[in-house]
C-alpha positions in Angstrom: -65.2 -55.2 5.1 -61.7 -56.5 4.0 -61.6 -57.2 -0.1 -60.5 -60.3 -1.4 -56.9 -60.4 -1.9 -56.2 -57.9 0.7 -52.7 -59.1 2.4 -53.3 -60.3 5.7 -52.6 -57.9 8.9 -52.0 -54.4 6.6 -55.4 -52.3 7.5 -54.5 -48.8 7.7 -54.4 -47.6 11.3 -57.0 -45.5 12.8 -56.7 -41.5 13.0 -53.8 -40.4 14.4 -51.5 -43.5 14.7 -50.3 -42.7 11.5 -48.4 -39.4 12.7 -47.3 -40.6 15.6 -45.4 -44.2 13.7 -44.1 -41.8 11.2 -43.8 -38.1 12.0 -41.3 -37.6 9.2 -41.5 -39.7 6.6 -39.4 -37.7 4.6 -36.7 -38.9 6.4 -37.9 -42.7 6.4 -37.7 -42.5 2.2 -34.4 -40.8 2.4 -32.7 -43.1 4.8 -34.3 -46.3 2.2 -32.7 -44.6 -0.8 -35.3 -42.2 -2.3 -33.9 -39.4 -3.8 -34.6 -36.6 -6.4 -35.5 -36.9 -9.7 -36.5 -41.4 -9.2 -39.2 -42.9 -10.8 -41.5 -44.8 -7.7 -43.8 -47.3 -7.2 -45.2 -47.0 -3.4 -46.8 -50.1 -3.2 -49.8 -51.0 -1.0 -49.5 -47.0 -0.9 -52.5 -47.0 1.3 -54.0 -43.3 2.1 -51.1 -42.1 0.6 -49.2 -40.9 4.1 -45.7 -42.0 2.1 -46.8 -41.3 -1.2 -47.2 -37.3 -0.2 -43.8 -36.8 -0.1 -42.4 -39.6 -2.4 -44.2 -37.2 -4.9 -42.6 -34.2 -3.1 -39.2 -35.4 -4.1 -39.3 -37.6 -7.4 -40.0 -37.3 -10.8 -42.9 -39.4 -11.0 -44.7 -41.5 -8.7 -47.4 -44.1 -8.8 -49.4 -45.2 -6.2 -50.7 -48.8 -6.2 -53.0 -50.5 -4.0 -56.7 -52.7 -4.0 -58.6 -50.6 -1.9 -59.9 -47.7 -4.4 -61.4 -45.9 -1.0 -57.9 -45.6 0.3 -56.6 -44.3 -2.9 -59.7 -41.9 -2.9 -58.2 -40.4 0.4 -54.4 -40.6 -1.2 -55.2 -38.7 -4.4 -57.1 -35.6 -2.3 -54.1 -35.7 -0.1 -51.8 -34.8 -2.6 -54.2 -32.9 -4.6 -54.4 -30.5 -1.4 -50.8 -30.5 -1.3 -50.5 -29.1 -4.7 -48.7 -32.5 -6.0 -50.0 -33.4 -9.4 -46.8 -35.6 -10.6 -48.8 -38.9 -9.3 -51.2 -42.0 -10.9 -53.5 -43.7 -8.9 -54.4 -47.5 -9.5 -56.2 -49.5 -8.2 -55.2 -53.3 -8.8 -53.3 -56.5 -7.0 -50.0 -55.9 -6.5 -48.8 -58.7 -7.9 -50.1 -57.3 -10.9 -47.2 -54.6 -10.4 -44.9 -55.2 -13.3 -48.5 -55.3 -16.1 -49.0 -52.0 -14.8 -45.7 -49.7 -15.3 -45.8 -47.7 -18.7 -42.1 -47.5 -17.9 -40.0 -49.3 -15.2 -39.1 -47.4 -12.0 -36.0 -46.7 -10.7 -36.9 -47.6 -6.6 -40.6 -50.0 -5.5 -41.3 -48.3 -1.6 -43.8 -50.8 0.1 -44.2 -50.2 4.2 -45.7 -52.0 6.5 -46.8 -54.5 3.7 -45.1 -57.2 3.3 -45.3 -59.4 6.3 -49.1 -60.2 5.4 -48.1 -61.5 1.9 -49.2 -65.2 1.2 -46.5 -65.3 -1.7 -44.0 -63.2 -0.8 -41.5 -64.3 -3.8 -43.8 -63.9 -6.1 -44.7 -60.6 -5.3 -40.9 -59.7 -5.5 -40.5 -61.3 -9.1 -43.2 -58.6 -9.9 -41.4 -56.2 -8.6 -38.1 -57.0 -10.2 -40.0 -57.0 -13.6 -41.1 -53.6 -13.0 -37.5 -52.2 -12.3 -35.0 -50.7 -14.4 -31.3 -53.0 -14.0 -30.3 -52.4 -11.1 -33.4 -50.7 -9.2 -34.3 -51.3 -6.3 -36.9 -52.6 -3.5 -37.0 -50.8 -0.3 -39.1 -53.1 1.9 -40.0 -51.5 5.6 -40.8 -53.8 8.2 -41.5 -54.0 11.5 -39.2 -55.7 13.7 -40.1 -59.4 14.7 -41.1 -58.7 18.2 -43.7 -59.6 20.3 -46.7 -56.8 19.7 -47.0 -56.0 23.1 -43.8 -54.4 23.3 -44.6 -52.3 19.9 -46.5 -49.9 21.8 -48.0 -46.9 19.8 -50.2 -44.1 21.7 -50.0 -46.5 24.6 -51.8 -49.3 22.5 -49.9 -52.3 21.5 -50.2 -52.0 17.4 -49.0 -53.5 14.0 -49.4 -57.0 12.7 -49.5 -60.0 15.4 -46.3 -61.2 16.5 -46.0 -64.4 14.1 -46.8 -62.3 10.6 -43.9 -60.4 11.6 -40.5 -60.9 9.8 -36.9 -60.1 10.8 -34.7 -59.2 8.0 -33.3 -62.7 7.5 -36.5 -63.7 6.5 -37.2 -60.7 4.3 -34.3 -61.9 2.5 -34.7 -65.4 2.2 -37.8 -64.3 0.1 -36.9 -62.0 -2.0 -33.4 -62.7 -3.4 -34.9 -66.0 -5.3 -36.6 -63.5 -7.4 -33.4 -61.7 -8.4 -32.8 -59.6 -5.9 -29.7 -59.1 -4.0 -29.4 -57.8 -0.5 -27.8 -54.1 -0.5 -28.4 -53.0 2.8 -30.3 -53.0 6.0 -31.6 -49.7 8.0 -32.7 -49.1 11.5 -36.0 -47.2 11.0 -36.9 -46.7 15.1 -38.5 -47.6 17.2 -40.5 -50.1 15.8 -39.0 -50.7 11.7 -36.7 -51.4 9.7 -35.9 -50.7 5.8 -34.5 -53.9 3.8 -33.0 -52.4 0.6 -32.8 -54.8 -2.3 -31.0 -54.2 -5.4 -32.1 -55.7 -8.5 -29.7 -58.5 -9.7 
């Protein structure tokens, strides 16, 4: 069953594909600007694969996303790991910036953002729930055709015309007041558009 409001094309993979996308997502977060001692939003955080070692790393993270199941499975993940420095809500993101207690340095959303309906709107969220000059590290996968993104010899990820090339990922969020600060190759599939607040 997919809840209302649930962006389009973003269902968490089944067991397995998750590993073999991201074997080190440690490395993912550093190479998007995730570093010791941040405040983070991981957004549509999902089962909480990325939100495991965002909490390894930073201060403080929260995990946001509409599917309280998901965040079920997120919070025993990190529970097993031993990481306690993490909230859990359930809610809209683009209810983002009613939900910070105090703004956050970095928002980390993967594999997200391609099935939002109003994708500028969702970044003026996040820019309202960023200190001056934070930012929003948006991974994507590359606009190709789906057949050629092939995961444990399946083709996977959203269909081929959800998918957004960086160009596009910035033609809707720097409206918001955003400005682009870089762009990262995240093989084989992604890549990391990092946004700094304006």
């Amino acid at each position: 069953m997919v809840l209302p409001g649930f962006f389009k094309g973003t269902e968490m993979p089944t067991a397995g594909w998750w590993e073999a996308l991201w074997p080190d997502p440690a490395l993912v977060l550093a190479q998007v600007g995730v570093t010791a001692g941040m405040n983070v939003i991981d957004l549509c955080s999902g089962d909480g694969w990325f939100t495991l070692q965002i909490g390894k790393l930073v201060r403080h993270v929260r995990a946001i996303d509409i599917d309280r199941q998901l965040l079920d499975v997120a919070r025993v993940r990190l529970a097993e790991s031993g990481i306690a420095n993490c909230d859990f809500v359930a809610c809209d993101a683009y209810d983002v910036d009613r939900l910070v207690s105090r703004p956050a340095d970095l928002v980390f959303m993967a594999n997200a953002f391609h099935g939002v309906p109003e994708k500028t709107r969702l970044a003026r969220a996040v820019a309202n729930a960023l200190v001056p000059h934070g930012h929003f590290a948006i991974v994507n996968w590359h606009a190709r055709p789906r057949e050629k993104t092939m995961i444990l010899g399946e083709p996977r990820g959203p269909a081929t015309d959800l998918r957004m090339t960086p160009e596009a990922t910035r033609a809707a969020v720097e409206p918001a007041g955003f400005r682009m600060h870089q762009v990262v190759e995240l093989p084989p599939h992604h890549y990391g558009a990092i946004f700094e607040k304006a």
